[in-house]
C-alpha positions as CSV (number, residue, x, y, z in Angstrom):
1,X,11.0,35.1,-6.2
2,X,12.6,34.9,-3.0
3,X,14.6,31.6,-1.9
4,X,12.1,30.5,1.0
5,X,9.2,30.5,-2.2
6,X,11.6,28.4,-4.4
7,X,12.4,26.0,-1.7
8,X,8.7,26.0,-1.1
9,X,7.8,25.5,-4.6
10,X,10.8,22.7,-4.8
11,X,9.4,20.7,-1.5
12,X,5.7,20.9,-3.2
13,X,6.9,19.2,-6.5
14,X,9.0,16.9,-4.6
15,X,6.2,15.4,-2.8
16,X,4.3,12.6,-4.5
17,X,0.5,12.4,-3.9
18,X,0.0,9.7,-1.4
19,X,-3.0,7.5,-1.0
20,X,-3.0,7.0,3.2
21,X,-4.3,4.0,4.8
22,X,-4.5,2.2,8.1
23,X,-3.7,-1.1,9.0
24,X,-4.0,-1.9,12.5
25,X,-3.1,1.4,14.4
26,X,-0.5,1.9,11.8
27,X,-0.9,4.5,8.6
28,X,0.7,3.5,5.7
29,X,0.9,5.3,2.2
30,X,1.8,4.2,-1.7
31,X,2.0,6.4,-4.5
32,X,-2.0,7.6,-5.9
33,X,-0.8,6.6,-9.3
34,X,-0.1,2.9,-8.6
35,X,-4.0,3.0,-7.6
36,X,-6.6,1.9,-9.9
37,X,-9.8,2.1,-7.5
38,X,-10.8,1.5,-4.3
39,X,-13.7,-0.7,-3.4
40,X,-15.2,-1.8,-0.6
41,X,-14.2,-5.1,1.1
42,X,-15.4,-8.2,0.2
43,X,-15.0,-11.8,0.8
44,X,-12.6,-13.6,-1.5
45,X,-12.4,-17.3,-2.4
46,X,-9.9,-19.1,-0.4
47,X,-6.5,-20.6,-2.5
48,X,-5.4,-23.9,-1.1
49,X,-1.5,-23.5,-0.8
50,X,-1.3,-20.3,-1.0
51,X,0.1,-18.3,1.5
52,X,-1.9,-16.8,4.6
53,X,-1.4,-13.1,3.2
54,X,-3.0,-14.6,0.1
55,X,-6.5,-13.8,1.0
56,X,-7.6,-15.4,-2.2
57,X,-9.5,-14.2,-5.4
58,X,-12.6,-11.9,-5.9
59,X,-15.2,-11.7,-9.2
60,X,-14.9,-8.0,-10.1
61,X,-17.4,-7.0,-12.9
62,X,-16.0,-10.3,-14.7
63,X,-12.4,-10.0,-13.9
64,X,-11.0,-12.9,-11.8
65,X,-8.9,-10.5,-8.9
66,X,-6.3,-12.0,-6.5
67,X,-6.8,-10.4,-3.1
68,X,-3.5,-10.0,-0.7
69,X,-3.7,-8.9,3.2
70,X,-2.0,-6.1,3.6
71,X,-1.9,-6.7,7.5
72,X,-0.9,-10.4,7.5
73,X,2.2,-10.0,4.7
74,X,3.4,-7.0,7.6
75,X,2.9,-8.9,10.4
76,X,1.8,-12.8,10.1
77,X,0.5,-13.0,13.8
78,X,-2.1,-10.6,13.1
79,X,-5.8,-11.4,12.6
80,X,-6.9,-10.8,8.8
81,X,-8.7,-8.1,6.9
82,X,-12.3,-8.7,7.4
83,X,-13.5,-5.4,6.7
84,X,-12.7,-1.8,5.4
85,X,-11.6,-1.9,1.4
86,X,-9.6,-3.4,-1.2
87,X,-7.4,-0.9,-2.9
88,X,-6.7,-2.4,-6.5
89,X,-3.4,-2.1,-8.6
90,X,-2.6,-2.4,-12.1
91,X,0.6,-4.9,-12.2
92,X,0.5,-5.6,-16.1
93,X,-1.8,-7.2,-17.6
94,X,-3.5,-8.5,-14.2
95,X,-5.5,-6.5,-11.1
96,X,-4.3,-7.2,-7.5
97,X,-6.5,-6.1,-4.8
98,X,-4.5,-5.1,-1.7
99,X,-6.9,-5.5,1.6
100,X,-6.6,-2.9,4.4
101,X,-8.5,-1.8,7.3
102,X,-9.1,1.8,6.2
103,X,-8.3,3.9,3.5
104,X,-8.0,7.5,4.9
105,X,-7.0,10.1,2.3
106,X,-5.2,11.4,-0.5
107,X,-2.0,13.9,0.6
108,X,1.8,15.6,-1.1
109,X,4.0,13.7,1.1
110,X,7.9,14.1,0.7
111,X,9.7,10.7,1.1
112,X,12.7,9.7,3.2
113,X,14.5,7.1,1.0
114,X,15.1,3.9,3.4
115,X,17.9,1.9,3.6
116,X,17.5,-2.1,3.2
117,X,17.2,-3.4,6.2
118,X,16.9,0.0,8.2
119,X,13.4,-0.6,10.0
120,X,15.0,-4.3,10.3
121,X,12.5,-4.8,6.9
122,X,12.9,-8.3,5.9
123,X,10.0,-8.1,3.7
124,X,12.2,-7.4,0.4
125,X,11.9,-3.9,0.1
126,X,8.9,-3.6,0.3
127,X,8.7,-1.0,2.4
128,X,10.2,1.8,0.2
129,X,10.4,5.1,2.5
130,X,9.4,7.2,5.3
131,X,7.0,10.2,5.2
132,X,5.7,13.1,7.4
133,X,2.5,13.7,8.2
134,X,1.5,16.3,11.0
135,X,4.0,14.9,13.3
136,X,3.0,11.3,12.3
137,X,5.5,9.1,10.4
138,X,3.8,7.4,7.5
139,X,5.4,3.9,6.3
140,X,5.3,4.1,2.0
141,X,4.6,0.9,0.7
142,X,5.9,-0.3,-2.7
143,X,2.2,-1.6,-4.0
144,X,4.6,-3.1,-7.5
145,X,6.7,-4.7,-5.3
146,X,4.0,-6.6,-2.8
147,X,2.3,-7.9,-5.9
148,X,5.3,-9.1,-8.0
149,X,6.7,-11.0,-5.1
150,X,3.1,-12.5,-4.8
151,X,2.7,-13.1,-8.7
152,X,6.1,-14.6,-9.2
């Protein structure tokens, strides 16, 4: 095996299998295995108190699920989720449904490790590295991290 098809083979297993979606004009991407299912968007019940990227909770075949805005916990001045589909994450014992415009597809990305504060993210981490995507640069999200800063 010649050392182009080793680094090739090293890139491929280095990339983690992304599940893309947009928000806004924005893609954004979190790890496939954080992802429980996708479904399609639906109104949830309001919270009073909670904050506005707290869309509120949905009935889910029985299971009481807490629904957080995607767009609004990036960017508070934006208009909420009002369509598109709730991607849902295991965090525990508990489902959290993350609302976004558009889920787009599954891909190998490779990650760029961020520094705190780098893309002046004051969002606690939560964004946890840049990828590449056919010229486009993907923003990973930390899905455990959105939803244990919401939970706690």
């Amino acid at each position: 095996m010649g050392s182009s098809q080793t680094t090739t083979i090293l890139e491929t297993l280095a990339a983690a299998r992304t599940l893309l979606f947009r928000v806004g004009t924005s893609t954004y991407g979190c790890d496939i295995d954080a992802v429980r299912e996708i479904i399609p968007y639906r109104r949830a019940t309001r919270l009073p108190g909670a904050p506005a990227y707290v869309q509120g909770l949905v009935n889910l075949r029985g299971t009481i699920v807490t629904v957080l805005d995607l767009g609004i916990r990036l960017d508070p001045s934006r208009d909420p989720v009002r369509e598109g589909s709730i991607i849902l994450a295991q965090h525990g014992s508990r489902n959290v449904g993350v609302a976004v415009d558009e889920v787009m597809d599954v891909q190998a990305i490779t990650e760029d490790p961020v520094e705190t504060g780098a893309l002046g993210d004051d969002r606690g981490g939560l964004v946890r590295g840049l990828g590449h995507l056919e010229g486009d640069v993907v923003a990973l999200i930390d899905i455990h991290t959105l939803v244990t800063q919401v939970l706690l």
